[in-house]
TIVOMI-321420 format. One record per residue: residue number from 1; x, y, z of N, C-alpha, C, O in turn; residue in one letter. Coordinates in steps of 0.02 Angstrom, whole numbers. Last residue first. Example, Ala and Ser with C-alpha at 12.3 -4.5 7.8 and 13.67 -1.06 7.14 Angstrom:
BEGIN
<r num="2" n_px="642" n_py="-112" n_pz="354" ca_px="684" ca_py="-53" ca_pz="357" c_px="645" c_py="2" c_pz="394" o_px="670" o_py="57" o_pz="402" residu="s"/>
<r num="1" n_px="660" n_py="-284" n_pz="390" ca_px="615" ca_py="-225" ca_pz="390" c_px="660" c_py="-165" c_pz="390" o_px="712" o_py="-166" o_pz="423" residu="a"/>
This chain:
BEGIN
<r num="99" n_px="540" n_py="-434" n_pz="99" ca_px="575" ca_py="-379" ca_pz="70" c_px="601" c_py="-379" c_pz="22" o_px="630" o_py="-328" o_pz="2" residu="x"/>
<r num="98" n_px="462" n_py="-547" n_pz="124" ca_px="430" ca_py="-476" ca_pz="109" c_px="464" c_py="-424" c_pz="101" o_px="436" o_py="-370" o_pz="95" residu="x"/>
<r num="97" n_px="517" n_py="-648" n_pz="184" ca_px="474" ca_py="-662" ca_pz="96" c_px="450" c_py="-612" c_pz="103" o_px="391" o_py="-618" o_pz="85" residu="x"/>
<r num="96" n_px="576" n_py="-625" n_pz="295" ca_px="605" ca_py="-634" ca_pz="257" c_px="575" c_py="-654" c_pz="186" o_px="610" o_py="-673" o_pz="139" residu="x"/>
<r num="95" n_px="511" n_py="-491" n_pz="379" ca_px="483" ca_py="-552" ca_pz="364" c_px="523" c_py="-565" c_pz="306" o_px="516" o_py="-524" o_pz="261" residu="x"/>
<r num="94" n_px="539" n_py="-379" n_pz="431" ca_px="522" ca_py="-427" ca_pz="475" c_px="511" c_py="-485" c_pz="451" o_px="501" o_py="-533" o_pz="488" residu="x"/>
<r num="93" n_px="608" n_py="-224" n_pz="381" ca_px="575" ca_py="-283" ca_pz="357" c_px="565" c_py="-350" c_pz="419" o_px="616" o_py="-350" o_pz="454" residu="x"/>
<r num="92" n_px="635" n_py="-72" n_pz="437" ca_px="663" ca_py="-138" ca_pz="459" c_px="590" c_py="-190" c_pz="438" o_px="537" o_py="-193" o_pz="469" residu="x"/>
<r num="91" n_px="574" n_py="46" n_pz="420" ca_px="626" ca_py="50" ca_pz="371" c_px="652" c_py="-22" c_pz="386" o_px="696" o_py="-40" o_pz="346" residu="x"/>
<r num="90" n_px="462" n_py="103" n_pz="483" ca_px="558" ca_py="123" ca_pz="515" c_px="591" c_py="76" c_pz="465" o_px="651" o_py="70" o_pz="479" residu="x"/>
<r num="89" n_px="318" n_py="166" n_pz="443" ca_px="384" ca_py="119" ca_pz="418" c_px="456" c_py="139" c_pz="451" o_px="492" o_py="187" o_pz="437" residu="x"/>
<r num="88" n_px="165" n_py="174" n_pz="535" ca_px="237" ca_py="207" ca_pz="556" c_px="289" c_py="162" c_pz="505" o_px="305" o_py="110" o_pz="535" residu="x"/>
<r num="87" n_px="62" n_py="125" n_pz="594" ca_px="96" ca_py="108" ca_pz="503" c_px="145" c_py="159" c_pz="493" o_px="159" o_py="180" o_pz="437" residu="x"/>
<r num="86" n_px="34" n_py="157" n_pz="716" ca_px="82" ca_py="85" ca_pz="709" c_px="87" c_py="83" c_pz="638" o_px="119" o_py="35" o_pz="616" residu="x"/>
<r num="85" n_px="-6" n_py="294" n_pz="684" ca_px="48" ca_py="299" ca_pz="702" c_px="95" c_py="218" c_pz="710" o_px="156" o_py="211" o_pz="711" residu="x"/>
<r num="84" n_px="-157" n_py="232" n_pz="629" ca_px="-94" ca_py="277" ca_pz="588" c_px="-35" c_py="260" c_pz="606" o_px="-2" o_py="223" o_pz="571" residu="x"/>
<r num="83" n_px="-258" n_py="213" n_pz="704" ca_px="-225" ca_py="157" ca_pz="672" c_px="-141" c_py="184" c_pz="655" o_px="-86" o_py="158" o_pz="666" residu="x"/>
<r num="82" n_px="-350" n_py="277" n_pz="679" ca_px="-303" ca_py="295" ca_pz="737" c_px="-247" c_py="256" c_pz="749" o_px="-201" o_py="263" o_pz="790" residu="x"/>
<r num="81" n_px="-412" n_py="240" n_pz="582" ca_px="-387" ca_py="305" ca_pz="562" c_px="-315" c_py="338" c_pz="621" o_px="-270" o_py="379" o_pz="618" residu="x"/>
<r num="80" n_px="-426" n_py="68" n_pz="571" ca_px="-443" ca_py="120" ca_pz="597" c_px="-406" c_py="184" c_pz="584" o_px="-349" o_py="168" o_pz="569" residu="x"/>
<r num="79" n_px="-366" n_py="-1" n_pz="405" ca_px="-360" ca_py="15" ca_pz="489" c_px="-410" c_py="53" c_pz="510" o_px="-444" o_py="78" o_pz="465" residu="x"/>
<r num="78" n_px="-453" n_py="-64" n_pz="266" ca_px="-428" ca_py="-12" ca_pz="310" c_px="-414" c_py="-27" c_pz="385" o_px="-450" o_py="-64" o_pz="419" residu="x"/>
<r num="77" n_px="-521" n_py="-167" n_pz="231" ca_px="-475" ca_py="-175" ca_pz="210" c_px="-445" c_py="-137" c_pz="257" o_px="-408" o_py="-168" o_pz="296" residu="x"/>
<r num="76" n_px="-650" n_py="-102" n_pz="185" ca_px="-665" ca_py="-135" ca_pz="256" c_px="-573" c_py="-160" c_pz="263" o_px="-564" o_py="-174" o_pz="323" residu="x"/>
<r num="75" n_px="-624" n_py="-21" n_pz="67" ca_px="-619" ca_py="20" ca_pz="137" c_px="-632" c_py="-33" c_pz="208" o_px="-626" o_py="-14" o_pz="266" residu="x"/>
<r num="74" n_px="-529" n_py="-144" n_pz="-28" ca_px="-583" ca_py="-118" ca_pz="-28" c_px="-588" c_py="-69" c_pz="35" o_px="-537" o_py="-81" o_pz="68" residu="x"/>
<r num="73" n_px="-445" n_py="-218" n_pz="-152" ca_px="-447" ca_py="-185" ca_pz="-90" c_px="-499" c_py="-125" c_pz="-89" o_px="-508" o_py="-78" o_pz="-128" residu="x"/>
<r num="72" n_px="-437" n_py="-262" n_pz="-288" ca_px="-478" ca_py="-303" ca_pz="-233" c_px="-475" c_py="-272" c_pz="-186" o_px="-517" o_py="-298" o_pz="-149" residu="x"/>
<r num="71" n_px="-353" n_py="-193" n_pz="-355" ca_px="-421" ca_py="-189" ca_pz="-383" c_px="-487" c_py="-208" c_pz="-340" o_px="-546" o_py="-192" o_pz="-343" residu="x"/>
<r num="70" n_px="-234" n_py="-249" n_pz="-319" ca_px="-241" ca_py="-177" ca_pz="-306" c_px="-308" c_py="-167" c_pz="-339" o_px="-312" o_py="-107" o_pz="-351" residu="x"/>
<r num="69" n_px="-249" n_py="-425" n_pz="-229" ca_px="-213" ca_py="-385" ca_pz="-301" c_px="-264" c_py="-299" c_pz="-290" o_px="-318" o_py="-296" o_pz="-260" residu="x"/>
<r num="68" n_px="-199" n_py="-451" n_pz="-77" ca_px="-257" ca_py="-445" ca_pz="-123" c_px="-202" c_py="-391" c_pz="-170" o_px="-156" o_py="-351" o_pz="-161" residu="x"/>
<r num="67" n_px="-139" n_py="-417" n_pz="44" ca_px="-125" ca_py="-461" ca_pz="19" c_px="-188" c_py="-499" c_pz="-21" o_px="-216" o_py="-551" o_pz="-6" residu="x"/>
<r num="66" n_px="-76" n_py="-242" n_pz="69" ca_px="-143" ca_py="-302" ca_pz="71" c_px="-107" c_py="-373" c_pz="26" o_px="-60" o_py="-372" o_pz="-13" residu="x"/>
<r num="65" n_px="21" n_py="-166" n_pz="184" ca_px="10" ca_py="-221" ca_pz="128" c_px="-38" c_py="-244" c_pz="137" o_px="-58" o_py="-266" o_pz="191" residu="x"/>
<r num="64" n_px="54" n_py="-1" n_pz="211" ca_px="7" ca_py="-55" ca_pz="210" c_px="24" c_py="-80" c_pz="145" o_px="36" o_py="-55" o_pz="90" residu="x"/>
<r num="63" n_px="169" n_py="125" n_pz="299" ca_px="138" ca_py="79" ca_pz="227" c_px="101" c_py="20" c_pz="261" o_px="110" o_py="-1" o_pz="318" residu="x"/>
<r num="62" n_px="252" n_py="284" n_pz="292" ca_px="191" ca_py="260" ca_pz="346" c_px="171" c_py="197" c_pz="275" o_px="162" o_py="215" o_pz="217" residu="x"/>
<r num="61" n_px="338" n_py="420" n_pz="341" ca_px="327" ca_py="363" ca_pz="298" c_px="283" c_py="310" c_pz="336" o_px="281" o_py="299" o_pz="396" residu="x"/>
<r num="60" n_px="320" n_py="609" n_pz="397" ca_px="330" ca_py="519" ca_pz="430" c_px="313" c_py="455" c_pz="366" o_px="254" o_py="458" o_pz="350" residu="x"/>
<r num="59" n_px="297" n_py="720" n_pz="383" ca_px="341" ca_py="693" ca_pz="339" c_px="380" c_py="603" c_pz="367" o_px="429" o_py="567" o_pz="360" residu="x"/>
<r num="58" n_px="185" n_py="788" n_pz="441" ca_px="249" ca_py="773" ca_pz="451" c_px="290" c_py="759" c_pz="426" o_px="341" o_py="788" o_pz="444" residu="x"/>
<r num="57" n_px="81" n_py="739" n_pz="341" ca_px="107" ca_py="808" ca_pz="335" c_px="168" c_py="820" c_pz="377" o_px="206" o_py="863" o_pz="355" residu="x"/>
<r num="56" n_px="150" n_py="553" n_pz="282" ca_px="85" ca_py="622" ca_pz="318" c_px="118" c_py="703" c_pz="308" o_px="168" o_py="718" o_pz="275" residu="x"/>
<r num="55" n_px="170" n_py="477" n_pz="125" ca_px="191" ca_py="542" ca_pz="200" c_px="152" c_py="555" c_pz="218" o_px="104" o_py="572" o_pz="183" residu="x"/>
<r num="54" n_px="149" n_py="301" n_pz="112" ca_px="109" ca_py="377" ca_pz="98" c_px="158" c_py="391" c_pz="167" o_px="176" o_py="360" o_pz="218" residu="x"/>
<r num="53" n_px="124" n_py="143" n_pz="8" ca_px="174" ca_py="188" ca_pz="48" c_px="142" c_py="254" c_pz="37" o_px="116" o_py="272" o_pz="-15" residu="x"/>
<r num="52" n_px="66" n_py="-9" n_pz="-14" ca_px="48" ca_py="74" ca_pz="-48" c_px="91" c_py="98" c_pz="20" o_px="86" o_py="70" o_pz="75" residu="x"/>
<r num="51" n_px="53" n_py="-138" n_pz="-104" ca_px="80" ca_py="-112" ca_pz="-56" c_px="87" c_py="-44" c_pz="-58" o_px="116" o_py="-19" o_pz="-106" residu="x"/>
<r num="50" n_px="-11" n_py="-314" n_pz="-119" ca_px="-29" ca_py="-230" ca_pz="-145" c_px="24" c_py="-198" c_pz="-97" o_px="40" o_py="-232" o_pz="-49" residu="x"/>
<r num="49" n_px="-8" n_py="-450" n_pz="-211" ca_px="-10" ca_py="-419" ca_pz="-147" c_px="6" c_py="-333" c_pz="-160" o_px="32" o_py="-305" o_pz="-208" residu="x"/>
<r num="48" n_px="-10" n_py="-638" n_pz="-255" ca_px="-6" ca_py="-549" ca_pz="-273" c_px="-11" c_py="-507" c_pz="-205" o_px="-16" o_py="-535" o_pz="-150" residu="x"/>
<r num="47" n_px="16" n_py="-744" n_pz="-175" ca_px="57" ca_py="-748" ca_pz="-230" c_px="42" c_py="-659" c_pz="-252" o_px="92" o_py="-624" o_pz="-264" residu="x"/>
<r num="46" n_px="101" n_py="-753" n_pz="-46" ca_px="52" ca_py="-732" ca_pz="-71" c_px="72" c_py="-728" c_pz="-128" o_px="130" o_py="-715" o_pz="-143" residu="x"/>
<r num="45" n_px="231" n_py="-868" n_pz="12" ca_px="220" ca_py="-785" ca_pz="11" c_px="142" c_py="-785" c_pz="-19" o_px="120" o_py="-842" o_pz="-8" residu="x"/>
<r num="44" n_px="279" n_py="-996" n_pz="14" ca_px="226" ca_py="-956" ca_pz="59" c_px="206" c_py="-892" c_pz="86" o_px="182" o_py="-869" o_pz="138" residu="x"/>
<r num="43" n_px="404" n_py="-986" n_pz="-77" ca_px="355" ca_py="-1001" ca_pz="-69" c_px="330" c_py="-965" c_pz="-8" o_px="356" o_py="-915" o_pz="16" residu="x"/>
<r num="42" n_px="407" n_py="-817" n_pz="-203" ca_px="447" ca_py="-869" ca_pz="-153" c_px="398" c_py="-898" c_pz="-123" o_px="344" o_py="-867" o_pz="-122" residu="x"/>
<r num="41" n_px="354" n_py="-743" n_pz="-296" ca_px="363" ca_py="-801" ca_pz="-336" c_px="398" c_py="-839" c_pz="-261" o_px="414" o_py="-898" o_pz="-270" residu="x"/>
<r num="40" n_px="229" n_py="-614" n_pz="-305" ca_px="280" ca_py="-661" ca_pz="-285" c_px="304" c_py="-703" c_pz="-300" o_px="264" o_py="-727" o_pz="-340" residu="x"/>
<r num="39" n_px="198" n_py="-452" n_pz="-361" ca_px="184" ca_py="-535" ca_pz="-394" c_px="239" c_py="-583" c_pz="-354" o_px="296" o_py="-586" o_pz="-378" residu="x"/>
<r num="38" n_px="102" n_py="-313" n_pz="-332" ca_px="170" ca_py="-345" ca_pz="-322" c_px="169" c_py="-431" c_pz="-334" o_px="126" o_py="-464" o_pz="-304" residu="x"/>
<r num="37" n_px="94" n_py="-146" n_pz="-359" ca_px="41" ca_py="-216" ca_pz="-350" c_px="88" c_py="-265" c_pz="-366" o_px="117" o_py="-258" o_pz="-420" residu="x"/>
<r num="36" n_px="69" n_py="7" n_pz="-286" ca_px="114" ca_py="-35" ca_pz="-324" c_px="77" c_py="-148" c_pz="-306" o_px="53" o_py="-186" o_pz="-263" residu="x"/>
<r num="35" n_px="80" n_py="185" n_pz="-245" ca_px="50" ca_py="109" ca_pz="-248" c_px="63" c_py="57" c_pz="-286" o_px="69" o_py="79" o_pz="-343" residu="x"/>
<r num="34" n_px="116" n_py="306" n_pz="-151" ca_px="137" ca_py="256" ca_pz="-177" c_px="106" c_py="197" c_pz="-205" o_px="115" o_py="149" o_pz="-167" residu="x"/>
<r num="33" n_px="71" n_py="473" n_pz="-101" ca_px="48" ca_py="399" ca_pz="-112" c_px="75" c_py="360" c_pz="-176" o_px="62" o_py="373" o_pz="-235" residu="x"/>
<r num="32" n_px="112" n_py="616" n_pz="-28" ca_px="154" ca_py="563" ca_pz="-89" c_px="119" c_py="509" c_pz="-71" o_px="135" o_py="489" o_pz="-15" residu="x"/>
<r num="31" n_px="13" n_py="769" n_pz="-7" ca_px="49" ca_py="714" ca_pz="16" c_px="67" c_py="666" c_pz="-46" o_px="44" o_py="673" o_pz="-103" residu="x"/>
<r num="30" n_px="-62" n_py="859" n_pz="-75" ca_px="20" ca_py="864" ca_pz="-85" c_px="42" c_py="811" c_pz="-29" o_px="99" o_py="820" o_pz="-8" residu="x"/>
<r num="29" n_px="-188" n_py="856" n_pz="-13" ca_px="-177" ca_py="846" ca_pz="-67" c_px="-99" c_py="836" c_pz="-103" o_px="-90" o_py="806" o_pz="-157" residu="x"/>
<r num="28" n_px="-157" n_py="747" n_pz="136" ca_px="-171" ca_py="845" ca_pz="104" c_px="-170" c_py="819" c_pz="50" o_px="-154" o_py="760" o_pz="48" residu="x"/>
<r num="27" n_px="-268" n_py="643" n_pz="215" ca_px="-178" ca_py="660" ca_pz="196" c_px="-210" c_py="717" c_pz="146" o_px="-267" o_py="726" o_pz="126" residu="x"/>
<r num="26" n_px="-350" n_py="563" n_pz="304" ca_px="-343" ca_py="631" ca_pz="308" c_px="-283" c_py="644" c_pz="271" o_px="-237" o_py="659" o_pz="309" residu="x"/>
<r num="25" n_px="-356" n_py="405" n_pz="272" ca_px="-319" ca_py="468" ca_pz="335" c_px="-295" c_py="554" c_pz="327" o_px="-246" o_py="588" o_pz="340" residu="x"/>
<r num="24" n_px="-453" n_py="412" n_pz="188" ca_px="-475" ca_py="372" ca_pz="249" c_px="-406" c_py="418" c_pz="302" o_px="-413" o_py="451" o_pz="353" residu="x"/>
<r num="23" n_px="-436" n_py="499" n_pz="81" ca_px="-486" ca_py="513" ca_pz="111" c_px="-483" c_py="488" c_pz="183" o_px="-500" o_py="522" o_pz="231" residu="x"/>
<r num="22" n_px="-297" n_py="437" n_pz="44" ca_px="-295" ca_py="503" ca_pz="51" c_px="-387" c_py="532" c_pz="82" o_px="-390" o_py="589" o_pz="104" residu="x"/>
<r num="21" n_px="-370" n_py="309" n_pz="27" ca_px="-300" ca_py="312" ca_pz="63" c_px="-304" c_py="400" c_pz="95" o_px="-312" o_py="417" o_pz="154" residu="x"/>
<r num="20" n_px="-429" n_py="339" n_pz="-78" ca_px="-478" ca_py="300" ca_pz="-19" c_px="-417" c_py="332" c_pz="23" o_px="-428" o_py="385" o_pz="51" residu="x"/>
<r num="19" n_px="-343" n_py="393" n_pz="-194" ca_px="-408" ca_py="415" ca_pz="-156" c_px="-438" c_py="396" c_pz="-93" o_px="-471" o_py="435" o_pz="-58" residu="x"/>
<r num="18" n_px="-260" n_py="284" n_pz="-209" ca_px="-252" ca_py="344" ca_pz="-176" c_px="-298" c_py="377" c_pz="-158" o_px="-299" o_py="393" o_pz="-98" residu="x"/>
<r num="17" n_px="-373" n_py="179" n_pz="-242" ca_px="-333" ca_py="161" ca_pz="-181" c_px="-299" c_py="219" c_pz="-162" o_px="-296" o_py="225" o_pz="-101" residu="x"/>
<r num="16" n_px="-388" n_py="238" n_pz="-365" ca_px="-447" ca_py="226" ca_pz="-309" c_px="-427" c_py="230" c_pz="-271" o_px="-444" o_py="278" o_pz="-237" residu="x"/>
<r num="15" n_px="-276" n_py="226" n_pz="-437" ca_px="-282" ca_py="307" ca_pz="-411" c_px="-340" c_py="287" c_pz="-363" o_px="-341" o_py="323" o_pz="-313" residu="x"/>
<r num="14" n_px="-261" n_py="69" n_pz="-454" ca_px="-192" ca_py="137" ca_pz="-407" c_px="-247" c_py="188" c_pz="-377" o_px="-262" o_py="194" o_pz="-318" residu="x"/>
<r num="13" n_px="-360" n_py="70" n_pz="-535" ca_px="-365" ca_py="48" ca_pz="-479" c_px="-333" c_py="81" c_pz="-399" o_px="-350" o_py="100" o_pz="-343" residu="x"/>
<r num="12" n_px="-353" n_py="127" n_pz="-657" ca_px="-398" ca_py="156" ca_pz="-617" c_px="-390" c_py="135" c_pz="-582" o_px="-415" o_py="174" o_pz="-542" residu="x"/>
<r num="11" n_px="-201" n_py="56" n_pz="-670" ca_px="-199" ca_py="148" ca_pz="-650" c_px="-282" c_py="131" c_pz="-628" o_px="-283" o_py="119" o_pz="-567" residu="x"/>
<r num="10" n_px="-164" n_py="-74" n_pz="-709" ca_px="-199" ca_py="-60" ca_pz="-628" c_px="-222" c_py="10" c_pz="-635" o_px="-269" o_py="24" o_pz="-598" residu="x"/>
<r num="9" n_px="-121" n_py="-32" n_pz="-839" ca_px="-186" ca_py="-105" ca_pz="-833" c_px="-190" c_py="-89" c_pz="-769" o_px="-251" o_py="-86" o_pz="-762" residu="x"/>
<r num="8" n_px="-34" n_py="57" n_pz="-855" ca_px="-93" ca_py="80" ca_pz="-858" c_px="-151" c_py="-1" c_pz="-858" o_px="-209" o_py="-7" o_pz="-878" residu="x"/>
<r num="7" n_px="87" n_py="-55" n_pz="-924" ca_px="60" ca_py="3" ca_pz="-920" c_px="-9" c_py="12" c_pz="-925" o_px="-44" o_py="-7" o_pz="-972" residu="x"/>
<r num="6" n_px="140" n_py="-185" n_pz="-807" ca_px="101" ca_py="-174" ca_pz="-870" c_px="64" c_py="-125" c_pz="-895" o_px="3" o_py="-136" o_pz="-894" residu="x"/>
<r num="5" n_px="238" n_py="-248" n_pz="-720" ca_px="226" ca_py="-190" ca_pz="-735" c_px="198" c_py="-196" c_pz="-813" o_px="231" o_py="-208" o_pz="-864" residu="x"/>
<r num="4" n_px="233" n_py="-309" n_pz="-555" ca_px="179" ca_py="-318" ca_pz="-611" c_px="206" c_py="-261" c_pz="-654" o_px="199" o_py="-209" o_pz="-622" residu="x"/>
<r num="3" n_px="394" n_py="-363" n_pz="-490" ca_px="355" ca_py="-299" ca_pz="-480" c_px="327" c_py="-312" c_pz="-567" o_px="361" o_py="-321" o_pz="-618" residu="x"/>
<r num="2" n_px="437" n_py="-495" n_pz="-388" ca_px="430" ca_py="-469" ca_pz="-466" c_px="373" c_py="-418" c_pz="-462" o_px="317" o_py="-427" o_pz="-437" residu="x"/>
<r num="1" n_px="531" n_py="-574" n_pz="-275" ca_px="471" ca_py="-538" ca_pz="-286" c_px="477" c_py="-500" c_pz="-352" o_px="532" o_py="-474" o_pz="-364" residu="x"/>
């Protein structure tokens, strides 16, 4: 997996996706949103794919992958809000073309 890095060509996109992110679950302003737009190269992976990591005010790690480039994700994209606690990250990958 090859991380896109081309300065500032996603940023308006990133900060949307923190915004939506930080609106759709309630996260404080001093929560940490991660976002990062990701290029695969193994087969039957996707070839782009988004992956945004966020704390709640607990300090629980919590991530979503879209599998759409970070410009294409949109709020129908979203979980439910109650959704939250299964985007729980314990830190154990499941899928050998995703870590």
């Amino acid at each position: 997996m090859k991380w896109m890095r081309k300065p500032g060509e996603h940023a308006p996109a990133v900060a949307a996706l923190r915004a939506l992110l930080r609106n759709h679950f309630a996260l404080g302003d001093a929560a940490v949103i991660v976002v990062a737009q990701l290029n695969c190269q193994v087969p039957g992976c996707p070839p782009v794919e988004t992956l945004a990591t966020f704390w709640d005010a607990a300090g629980e790690r919590h991530r979503l992958r879209f599998f759409v480039p970070v410009a294409d994700v949109t709020p129908a994209d979203l979980p439910p809000r109650w959704y939250l606690p299964a985007l729980r990250d314990d830190g154990i990958e499941d899928c050998s073309c995703c870590g």
